[in-house]
VEXVEX-220991 format. One line per 2 residues: number of its first residue (from 1); for each residue x, y, z of N, C-alpha, C. Coordinates in nm, 2 decimals. Each point is the difference from the previous one (the first is absolute). Layout:
N
NUM> X Y Z X Y Z X Y Z | ...
This chain:
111
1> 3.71 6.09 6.95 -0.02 0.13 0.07 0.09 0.01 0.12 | 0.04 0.15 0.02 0.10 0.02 0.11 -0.02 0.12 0.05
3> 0.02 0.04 0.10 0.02 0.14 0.07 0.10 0.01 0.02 | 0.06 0.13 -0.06 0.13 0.09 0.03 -0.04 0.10 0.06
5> 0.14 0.04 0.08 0.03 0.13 0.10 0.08 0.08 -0.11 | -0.04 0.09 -0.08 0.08 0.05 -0.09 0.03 0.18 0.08
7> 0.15 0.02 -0.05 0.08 0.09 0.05 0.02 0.11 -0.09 | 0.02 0.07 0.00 0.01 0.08 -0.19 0.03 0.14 0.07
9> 0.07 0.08 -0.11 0.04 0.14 0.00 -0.12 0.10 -0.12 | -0.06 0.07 0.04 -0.09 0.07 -0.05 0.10 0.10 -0.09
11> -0.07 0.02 -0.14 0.08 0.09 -0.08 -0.06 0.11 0.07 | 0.01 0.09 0.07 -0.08 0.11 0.01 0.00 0.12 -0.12
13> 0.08 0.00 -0.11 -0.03 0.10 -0.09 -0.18 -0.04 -0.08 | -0.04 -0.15 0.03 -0.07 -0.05 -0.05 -0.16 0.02 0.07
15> 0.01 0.03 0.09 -0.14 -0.01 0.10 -0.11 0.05 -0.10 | 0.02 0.14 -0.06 -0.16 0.00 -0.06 -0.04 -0.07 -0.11
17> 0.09 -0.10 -0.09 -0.06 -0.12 -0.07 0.01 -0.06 0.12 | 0.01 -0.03 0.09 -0.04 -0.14 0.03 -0.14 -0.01 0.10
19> -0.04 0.19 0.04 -0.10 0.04 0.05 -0.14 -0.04 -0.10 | 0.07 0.08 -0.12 -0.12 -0.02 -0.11 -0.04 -0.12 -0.05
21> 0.11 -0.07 -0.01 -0.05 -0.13 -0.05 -0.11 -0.08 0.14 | 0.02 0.04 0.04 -0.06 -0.08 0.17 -0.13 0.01 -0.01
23> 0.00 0.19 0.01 -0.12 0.06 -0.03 -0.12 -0.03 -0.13 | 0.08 -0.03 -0.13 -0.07 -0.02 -0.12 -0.07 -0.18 0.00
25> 0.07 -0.02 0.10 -0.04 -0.18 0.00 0.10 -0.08 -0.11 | 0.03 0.07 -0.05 0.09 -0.08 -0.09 0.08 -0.13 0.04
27> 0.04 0.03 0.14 0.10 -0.15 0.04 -0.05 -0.11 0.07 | -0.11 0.10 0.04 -0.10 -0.11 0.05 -0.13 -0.07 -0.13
29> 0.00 0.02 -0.11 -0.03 -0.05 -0.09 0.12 -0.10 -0.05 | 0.08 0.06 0.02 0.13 -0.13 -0.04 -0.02 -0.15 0.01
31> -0.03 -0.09 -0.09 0.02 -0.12 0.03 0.07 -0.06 0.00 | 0.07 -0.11 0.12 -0.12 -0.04 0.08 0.05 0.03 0.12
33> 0.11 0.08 0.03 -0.03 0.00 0.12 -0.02 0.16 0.05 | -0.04 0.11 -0.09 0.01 0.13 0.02 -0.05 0.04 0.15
35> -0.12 -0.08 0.04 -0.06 0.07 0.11 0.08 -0.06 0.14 | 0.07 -0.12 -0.04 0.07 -0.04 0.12 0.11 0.13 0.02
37> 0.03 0.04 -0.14 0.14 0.11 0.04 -0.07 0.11 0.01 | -0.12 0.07 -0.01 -0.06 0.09 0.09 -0.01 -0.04 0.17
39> -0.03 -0.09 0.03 -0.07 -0.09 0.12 0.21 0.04 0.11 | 0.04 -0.08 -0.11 0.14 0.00 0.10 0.08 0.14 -0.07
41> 0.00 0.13 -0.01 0.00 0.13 -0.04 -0.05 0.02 0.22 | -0.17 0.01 -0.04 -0.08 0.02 0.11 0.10 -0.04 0.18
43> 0.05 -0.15 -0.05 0.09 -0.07 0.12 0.12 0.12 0.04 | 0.06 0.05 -0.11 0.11 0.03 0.00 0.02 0.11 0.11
45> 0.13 0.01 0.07 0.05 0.10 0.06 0.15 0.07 -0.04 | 0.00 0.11 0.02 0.19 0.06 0.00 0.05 -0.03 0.11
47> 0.14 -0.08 0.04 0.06 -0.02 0.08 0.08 0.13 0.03 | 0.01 0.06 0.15 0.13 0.09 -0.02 0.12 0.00 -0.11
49> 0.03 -0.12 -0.02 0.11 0.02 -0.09 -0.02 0.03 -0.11 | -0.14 0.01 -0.01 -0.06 0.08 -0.15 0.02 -0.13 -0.09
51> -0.02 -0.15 0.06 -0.04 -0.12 -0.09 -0.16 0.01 0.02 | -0.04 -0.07 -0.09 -0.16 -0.02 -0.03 -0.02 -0.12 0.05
53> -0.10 -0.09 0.06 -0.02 -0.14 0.06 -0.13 -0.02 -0.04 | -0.05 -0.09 -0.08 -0.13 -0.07 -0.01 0.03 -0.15 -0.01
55> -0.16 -0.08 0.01 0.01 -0.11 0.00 -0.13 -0.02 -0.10 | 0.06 -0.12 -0.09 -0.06 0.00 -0.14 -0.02 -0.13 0.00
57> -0.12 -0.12 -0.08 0.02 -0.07 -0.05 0.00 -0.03 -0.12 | 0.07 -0.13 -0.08 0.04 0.04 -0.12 0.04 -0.19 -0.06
59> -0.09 -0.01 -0.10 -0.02 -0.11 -0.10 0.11 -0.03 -0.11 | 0.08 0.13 0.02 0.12 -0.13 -0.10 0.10 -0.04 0.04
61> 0.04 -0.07 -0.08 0.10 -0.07 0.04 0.16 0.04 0.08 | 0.01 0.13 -0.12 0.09 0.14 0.06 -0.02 0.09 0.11
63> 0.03 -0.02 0.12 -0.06 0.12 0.08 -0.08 0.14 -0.09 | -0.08 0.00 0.00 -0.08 0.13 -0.05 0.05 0.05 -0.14
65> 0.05 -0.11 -0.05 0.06 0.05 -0.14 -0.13 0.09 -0.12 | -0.12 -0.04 0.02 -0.11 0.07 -0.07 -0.02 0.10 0.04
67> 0.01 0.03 0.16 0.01 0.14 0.04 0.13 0.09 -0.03 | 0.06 -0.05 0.03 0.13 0.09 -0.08 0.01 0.02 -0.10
69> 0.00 -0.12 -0.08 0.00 0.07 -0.18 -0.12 0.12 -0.01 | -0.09 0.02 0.05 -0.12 0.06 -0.04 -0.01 0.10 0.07
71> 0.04 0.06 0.18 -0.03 0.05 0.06 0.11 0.08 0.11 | 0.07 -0.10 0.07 0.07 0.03 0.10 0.17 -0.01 -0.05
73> 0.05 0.01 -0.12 0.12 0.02 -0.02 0.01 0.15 -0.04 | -0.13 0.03 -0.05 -0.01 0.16 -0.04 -0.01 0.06 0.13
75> -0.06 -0.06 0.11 -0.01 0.13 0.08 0.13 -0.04 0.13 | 0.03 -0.07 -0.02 0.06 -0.07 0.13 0.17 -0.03 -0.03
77> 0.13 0.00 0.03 0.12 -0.03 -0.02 -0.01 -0.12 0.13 | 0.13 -0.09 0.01 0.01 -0.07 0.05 -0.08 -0.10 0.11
79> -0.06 -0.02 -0.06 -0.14 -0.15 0.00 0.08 -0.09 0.10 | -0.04 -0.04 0.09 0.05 -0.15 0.02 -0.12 -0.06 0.12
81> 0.00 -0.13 -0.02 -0.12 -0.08 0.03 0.03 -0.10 0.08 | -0.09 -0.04 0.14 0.04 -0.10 0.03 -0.17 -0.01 0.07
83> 0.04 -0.19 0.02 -0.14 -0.09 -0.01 -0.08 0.05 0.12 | -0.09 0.05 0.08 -0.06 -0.05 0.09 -0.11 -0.09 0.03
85> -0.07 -0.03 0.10 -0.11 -0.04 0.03 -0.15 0.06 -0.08 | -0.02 0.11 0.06 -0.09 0.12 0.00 0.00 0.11 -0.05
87> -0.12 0.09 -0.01 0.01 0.11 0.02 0.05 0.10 0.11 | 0.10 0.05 0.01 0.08 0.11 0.05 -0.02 0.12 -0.01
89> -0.02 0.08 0.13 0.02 0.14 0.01 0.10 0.02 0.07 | 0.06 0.13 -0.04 0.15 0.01 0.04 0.01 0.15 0.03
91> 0.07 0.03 0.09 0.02 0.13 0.12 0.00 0.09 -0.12 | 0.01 0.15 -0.01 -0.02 0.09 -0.07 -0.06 0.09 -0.08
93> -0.01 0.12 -0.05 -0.09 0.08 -0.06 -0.08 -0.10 -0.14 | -0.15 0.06 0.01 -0.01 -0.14 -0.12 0.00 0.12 -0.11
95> 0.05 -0.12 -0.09 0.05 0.07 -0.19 -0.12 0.08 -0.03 | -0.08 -0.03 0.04 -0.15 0.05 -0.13 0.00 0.16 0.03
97> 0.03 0.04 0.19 0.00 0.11 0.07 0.10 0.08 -0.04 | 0.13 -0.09 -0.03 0.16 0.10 -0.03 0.00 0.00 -0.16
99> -0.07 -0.09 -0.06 -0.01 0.06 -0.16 -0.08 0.14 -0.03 | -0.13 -0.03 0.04 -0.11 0.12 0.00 0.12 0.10 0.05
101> 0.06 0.02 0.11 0.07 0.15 0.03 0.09 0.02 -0.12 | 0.09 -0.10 -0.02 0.05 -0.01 -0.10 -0.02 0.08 -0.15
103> -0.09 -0.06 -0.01 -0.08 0.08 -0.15 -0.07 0.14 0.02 | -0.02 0.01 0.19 -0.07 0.19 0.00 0.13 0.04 0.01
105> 0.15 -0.03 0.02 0.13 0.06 0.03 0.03 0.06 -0.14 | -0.01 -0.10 -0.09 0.08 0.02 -0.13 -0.09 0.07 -0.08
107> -0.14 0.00 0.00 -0.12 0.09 -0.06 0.03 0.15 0.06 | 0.03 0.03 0.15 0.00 0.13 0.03 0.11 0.10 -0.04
109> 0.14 -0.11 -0.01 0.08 0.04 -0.05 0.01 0.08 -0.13 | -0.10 -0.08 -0.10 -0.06 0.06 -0.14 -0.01 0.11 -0.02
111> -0.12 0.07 0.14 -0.08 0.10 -0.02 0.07 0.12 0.07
């Protein structure tokens, strides 16, 4: 087991699947580690530079390779991972807040 500080670029054309899925419980049903990637979702913040920052732990051998084949290559471009101690919170708007606007931005646009 390890804790990463994972860095990542949000697809934003993507936000209302990744709203819905959130919402439906679906990834958090994901075994085995679905609810940790809701849990560190929850951690996450947008950095001014419009990078995403959470801190995740993660059982395989591959940095978060079961999360990414399954979860975070779909929503996320350029992944990159490094070890820390702990759980980390990190300066910035948190994701869950700039997604939800996200998904009323592109829904209002609709109507």
């Amino acid at each position: 087991m390890a804790i990463y500080r994972v860095t990542a670029r949000f697809k934003t054309d993507m936000a209302a699947e990744l709203r819905r899925k959130l919402d439906d419980g679906s990834i958090a049903a994901q075994e085995p580690d679905g609810q940790e990637l809701v849990d560190a979702f929850d951690r996450a913040t947008v950095t001014e530079s419009g990078d995403v920052c959470w801190s995740e732990t993660c059982y395989c051998p591959t940095p978060l390779a079961h999360e990414r084949a399954t979860v975070l290559d779909r929503f996320f471009d350029g992944l990159a991972t490094e070890p820390i101690e702990s759980y980390q919170r990190y300066e910035g708007r948190p994701f869950l807040e700039y997604l939800g606007d996200m998904v009323e931005t592109s829904s209002d646009r609709l109507t």
